[in-house]
C-alpha positions as CSV (number, residue, x, y, z in Angstrom):
1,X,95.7,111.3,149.7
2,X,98.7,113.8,149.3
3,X,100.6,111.3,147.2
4,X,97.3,111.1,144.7
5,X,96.6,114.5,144.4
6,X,99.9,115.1,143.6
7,X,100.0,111.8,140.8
8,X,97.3,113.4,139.1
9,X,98.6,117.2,139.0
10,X,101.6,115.7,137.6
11,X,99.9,113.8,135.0
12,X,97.9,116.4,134.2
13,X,100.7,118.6,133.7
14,X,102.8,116.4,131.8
15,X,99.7,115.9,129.3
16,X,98.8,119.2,129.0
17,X,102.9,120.5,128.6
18,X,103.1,117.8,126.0
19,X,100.4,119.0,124.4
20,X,101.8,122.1,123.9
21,X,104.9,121.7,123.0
22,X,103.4,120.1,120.1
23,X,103.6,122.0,116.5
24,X,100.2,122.5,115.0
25,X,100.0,123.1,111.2
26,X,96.5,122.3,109.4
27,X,96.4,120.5,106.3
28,X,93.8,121.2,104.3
29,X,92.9,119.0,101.1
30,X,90.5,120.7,98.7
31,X,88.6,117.6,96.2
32,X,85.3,118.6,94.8
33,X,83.1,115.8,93.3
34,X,83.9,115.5,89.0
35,X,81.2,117.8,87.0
36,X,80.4,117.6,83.7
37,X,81.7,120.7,81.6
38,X,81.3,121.7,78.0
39,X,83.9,121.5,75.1
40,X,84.4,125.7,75.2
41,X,85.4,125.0,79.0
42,X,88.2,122.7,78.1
43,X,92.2,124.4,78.5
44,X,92.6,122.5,75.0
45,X,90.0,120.4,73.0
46,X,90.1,117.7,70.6
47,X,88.8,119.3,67.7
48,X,87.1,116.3,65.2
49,X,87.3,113.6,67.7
50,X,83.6,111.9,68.8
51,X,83.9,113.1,72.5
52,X,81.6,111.0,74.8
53,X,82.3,113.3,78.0
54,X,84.1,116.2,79.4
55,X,85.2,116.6,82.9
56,X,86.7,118.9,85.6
57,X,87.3,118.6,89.5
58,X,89.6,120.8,91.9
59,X,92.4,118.9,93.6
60,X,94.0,120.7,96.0
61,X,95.8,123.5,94.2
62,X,95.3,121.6,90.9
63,X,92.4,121.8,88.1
64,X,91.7,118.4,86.3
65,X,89.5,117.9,83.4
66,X,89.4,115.0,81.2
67,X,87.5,113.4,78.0
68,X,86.5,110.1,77.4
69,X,86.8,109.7,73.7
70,X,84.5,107.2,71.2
71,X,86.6,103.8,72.8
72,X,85.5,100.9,69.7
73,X,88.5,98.7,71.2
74,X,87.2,98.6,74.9
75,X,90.4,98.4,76.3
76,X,91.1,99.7,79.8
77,X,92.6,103.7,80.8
78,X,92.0,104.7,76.9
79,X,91.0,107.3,74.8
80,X,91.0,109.5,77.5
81,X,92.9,113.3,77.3
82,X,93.7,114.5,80.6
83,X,94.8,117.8,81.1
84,X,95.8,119.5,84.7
85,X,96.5,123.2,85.4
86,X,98.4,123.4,88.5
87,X,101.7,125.4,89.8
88,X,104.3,122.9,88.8
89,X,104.0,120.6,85.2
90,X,103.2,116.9,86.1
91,X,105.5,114.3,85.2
92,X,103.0,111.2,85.0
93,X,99.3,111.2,84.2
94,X,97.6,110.7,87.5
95,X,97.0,106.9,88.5
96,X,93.3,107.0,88.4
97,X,92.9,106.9,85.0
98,X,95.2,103.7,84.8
99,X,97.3,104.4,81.3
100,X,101.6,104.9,81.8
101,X,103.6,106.5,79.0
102,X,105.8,104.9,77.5
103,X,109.7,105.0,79.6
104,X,111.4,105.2,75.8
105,X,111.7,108.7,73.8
106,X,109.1,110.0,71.6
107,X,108.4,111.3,68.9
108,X,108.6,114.8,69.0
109,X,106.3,117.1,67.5
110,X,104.3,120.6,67.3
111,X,101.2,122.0,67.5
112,X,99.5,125.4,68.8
113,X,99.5,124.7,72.3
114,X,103.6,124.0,71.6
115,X,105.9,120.7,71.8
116,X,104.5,117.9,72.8
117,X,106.2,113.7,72.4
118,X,104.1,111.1,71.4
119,X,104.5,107.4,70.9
120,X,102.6,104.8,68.6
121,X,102.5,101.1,69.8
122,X,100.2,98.2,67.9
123,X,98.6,95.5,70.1
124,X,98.8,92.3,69.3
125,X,95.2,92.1,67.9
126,X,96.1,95.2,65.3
127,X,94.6,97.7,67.2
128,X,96.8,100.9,67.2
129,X,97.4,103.1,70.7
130,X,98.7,106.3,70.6
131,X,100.3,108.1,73.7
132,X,100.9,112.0,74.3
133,X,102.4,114.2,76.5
134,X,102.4,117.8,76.5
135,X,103.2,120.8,79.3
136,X,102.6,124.4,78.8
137,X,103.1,127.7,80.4
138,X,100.8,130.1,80.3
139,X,101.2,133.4,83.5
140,X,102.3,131.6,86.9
141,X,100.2,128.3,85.8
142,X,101.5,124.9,84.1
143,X,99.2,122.8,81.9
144,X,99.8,119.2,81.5
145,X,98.6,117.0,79.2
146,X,98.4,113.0,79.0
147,X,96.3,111.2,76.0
148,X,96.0,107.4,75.5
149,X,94.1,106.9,72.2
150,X,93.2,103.1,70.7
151,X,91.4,102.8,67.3
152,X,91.6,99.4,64.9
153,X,94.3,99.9,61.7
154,X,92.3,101.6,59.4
155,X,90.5,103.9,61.4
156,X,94.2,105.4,62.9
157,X,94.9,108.9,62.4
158,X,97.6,111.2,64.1
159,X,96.7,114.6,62.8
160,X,94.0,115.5,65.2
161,X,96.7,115.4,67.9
162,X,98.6,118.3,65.6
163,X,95.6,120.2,65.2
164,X,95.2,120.6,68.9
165,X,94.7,124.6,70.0
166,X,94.7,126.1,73.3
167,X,90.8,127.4,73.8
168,X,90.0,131.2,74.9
169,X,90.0,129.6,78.9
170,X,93.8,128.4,78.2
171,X,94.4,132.2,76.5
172,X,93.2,133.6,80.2
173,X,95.2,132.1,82.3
């Protein structure tokens, strides 16, 4: 009976010691369900482009928005602008919305919100897809920027991505 009692103290002990030796750090991950938001609400927007949505959702310590643009070619992960505010620039567009830049330089150009590369590829089928990337500073905050654009041959136009401005919520950061 000794030899039990004894067994479980042990036990006990050894659990409850391991226990506690044990670092604790919580990790917290703050994701809020997508809401629809208007075009003023948007760090940049796509001034003249048919805009079919506009997005945003808190990440962690990260702001997403995106727009789903007019998409005539149906193709998958395009016409989509997504642009995150966060502590760091991001490198790639996030793999949800499915659409990879381009691994080659760009072209580089300017606009208001600053420097930004882009790249033109034509599909197979004549269809012409445009990629962007663009990172900002504005205070302690980065924005990022990632745009996949598809339209058919004559319908292609670069200029709206040179006419981008930051809007008055960009200017407050």
């Amino acid at each position: 009976m000794k030899v039990s009692v004894l067994l479980c103290t042990l036990a006990g002990g050894a659990t409850l010691s391991g226990c506690q030796l044990m670092q604790h750090q919580p990790v917290s991950h703050h994701f809020h369900d997508p809401v629809p938001v208007h075009d003023y609400q948007l760090p940049i927007y796509p001034q003249g482009m048919e805009v079919v949505g506009n997005y945003r959702q808190d990440r962690n310590q990260s702001i997403w928005y995106w727009s789903e643009l007019a998409n005539p070619t149906l193709q998958r992960g395009e016409n989509l602008i997504v642009q995150i505010i966060a502590n760091k620039p991001i490198s790639v567009p996030p793999a949800q919305f499915a659409f990879a830049l381009p691994t080659t330089p760009g072209e580089r150009k300017y606009n208001s919100v600053g420097a930004y590369q882009r790249w033109v590829s034509i599909m197979p089928n004549g269809d012409r897809c445009t990629f962007a990337e663009q990172h900002a500073k504005r205070a302690s905050k980065y924005l990022s920027v990632f745009i996949h654009y598809c339209t058919t041959e004559e319908k292609h136009s670069l200029t709206w991505l040179d006419e981008l401005r930051p809007s008055f919520f960009l200017e407050e950061l």
